[in-house]
Backbone as a printed PyTorch tensor [residue, N CA C, xyz], in Angstrom:
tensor([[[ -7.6680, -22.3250,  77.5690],
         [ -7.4300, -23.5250,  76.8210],
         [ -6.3360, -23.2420,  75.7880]],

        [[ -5.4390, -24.2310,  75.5690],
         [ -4.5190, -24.3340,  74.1420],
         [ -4.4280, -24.9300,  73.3560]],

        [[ -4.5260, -24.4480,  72.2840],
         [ -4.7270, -25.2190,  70.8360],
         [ -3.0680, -25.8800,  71.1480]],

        [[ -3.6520, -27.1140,  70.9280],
         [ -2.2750, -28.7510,  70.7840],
         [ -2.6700, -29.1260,  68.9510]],

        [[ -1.4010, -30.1310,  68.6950],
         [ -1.4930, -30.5410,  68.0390],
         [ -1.9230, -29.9900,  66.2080]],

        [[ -0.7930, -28.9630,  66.2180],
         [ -1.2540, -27.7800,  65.3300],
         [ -0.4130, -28.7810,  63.9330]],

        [[ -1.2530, -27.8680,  62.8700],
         [ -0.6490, -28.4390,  61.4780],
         [ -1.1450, -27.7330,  60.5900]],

        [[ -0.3690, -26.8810,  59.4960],
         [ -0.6610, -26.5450,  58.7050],
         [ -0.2010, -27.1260,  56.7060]],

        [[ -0.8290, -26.9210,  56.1570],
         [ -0.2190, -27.6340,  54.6040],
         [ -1.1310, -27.3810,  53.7470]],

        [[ -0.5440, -27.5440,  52.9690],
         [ -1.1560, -26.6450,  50.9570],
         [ -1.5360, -27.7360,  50.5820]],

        [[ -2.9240, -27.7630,  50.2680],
         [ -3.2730, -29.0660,  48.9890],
         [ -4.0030, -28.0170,  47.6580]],

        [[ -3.8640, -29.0760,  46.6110],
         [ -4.4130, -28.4670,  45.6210],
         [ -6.2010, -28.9280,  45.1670]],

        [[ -6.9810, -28.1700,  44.9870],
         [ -8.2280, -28.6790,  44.8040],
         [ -9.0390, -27.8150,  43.3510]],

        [[ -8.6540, -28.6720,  42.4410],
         [ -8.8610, -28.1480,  40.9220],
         [ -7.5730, -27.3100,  40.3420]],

        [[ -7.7950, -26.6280,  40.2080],
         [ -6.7840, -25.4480,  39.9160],
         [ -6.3070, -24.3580,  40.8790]],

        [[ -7.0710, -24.7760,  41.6910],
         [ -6.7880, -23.5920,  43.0740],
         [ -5.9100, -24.3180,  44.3730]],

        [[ -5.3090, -23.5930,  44.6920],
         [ -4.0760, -24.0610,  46.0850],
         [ -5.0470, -23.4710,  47.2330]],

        [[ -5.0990, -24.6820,  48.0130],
         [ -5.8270, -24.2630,  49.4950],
         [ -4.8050, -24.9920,  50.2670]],

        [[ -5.1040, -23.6060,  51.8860],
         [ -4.1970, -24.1120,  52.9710],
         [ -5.2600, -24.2690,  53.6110]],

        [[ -5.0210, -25.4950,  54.2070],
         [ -5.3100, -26.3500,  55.8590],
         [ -4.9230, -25.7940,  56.5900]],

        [[ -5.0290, -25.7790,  57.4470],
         [ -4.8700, -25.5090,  59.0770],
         [ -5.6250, -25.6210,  59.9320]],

        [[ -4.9570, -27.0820,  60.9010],
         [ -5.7740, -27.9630,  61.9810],
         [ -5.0810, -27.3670,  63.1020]],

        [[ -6.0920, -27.5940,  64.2120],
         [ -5.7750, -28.3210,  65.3630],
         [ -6.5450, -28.5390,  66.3130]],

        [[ -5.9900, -28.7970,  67.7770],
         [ -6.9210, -29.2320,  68.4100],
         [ -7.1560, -28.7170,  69.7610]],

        [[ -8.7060, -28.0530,  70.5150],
         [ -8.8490, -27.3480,  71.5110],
         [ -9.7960, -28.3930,  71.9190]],

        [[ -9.2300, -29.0100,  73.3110],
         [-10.1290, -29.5030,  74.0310],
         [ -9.9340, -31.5470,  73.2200]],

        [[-11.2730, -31.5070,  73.4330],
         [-11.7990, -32.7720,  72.8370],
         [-11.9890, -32.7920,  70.8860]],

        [[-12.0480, -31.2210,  70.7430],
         [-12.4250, -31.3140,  69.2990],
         [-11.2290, -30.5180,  67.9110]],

        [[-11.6820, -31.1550,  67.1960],
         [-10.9030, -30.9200,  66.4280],
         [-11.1530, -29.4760,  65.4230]],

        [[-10.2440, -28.0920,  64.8720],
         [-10.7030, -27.4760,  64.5930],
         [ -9.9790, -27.0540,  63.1760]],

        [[-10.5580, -26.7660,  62.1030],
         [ -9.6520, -26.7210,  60.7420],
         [-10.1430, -25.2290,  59.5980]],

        [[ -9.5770, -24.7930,  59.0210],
         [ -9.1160, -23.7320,  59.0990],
         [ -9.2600, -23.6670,  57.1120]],

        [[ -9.8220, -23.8180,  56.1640],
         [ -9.5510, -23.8820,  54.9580],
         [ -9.4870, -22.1020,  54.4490]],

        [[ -8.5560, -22.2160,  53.2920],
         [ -8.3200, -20.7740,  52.8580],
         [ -7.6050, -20.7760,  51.4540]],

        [[ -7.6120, -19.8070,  50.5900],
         [ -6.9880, -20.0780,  49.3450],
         [ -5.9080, -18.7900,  49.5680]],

        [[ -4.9380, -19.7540,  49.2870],
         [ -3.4670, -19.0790,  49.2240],
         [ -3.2160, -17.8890,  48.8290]],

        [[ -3.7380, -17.3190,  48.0480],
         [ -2.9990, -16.3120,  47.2430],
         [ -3.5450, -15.0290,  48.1090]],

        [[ -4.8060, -14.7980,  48.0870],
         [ -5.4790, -13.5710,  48.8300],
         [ -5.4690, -14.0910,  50.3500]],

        [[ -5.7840, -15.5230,  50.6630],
         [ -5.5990, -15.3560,  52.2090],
         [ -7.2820, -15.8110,  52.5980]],

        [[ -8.3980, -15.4900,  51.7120],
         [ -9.7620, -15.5550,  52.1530],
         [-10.1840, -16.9070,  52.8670]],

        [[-11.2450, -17.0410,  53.6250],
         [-11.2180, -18.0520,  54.5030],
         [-12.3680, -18.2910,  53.7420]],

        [[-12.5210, -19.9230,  53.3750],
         [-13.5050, -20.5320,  52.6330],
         [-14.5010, -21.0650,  53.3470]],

        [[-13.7040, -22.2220,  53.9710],
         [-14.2980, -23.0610,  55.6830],
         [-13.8790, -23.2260,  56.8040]],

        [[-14.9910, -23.1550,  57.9330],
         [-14.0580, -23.1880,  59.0190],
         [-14.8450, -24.4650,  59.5860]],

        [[-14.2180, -25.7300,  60.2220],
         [-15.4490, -26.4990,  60.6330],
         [-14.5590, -27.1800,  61.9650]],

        [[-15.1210, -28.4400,  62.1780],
         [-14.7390, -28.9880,  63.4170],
         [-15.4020, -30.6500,  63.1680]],

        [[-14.5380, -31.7880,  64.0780],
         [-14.6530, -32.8260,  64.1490],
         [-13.8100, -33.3140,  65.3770]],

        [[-14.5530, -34.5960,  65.2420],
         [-13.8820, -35.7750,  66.6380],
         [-12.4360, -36.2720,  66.1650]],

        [[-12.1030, -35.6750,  64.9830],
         [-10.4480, -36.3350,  64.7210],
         [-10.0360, -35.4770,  63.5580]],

        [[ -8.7660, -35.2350,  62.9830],
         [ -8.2560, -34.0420,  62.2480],
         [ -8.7770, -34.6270,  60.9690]],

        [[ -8.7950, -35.7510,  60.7740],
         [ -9.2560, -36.2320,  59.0250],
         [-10.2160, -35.8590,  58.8100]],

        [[-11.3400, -35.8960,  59.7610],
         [-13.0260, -35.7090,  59.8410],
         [-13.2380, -34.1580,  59.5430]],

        [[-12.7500, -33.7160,  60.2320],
         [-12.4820, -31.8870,  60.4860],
         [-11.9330, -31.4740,  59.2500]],

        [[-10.6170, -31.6800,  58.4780],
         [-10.0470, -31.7730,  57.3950],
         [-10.5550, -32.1320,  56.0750]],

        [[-11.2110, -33.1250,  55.9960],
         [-12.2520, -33.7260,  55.1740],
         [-13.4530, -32.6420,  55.1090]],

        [[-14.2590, -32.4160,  56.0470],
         [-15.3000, -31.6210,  55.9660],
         [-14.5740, -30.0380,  55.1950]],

        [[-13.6880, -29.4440,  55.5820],
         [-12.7930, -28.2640,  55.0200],
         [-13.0730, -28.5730,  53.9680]],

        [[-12.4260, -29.4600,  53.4180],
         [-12.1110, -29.6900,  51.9950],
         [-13.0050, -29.7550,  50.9110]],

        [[-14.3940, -30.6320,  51.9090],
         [-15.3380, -30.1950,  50.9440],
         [-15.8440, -29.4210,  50.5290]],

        [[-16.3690, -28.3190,  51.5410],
         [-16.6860, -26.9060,  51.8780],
         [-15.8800, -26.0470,  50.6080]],

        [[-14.5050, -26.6390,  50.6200],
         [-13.8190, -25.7720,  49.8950],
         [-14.1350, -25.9200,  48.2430]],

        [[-14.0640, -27.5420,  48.0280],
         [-14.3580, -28.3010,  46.8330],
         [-15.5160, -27.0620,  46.2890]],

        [[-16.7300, -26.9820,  46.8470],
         [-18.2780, -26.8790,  46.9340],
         [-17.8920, -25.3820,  46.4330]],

        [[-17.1580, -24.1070,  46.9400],
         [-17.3850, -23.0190,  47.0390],
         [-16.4390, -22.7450,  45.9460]],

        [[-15.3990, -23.2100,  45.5550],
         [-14.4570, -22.7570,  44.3470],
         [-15.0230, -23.6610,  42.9180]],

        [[-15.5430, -24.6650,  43.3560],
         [-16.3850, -25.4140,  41.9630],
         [-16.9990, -24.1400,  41.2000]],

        [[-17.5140, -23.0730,  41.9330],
         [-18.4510, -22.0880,  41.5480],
         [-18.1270, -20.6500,  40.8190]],

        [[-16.3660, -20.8240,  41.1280],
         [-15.9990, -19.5450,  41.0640],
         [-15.0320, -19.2380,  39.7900]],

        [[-15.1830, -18.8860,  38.6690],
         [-14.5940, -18.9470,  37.3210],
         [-13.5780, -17.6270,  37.2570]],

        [[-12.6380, -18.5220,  36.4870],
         [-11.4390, -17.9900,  36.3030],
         [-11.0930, -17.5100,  35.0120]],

        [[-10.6100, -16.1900,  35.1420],
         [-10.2010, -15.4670,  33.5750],
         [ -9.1490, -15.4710,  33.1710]],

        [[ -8.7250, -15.6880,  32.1300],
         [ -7.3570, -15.2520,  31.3070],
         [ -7.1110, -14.1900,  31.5900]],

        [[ -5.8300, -13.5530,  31.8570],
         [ -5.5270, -12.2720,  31.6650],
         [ -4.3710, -12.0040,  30.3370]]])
């Protein structure tokens, strides 16, 4: 099988930069959330269309960096 319909892009969610990265194997949709700087993978999920799939990322991502506090250096 080949991933079609690929897309990647930076949104910002609080103070932190997360990359997207969709696409699509088969019938379903597959998305890819991660924070920029180190690369770590936050969420990985899947849906019937890239917004759904994308959306779910995002929350995942929202949910897991809400938690994670940041220091002055």
């Amino acid at each position: 099988m080949k991933a079609e319909d690929y897309s990647e892009r930076q949104v910002e969610v609080d103070p932190w930069q997360v990359r997207l990265t969709s696409y699509k194997l088969g019938d379903v949709y597959h998305c890819k959330a991660d924070n920029v700087s180190p690369g770590a993978a936050l969420a990985r999920t899947t849906g019937a269309t890239r917004e759904e799939a994308e959306q779910k990322a995002l929350d995942r991502a929202r949910q897991l960096l809400s938690r994670t506090r940041r220091h002055d250096v």
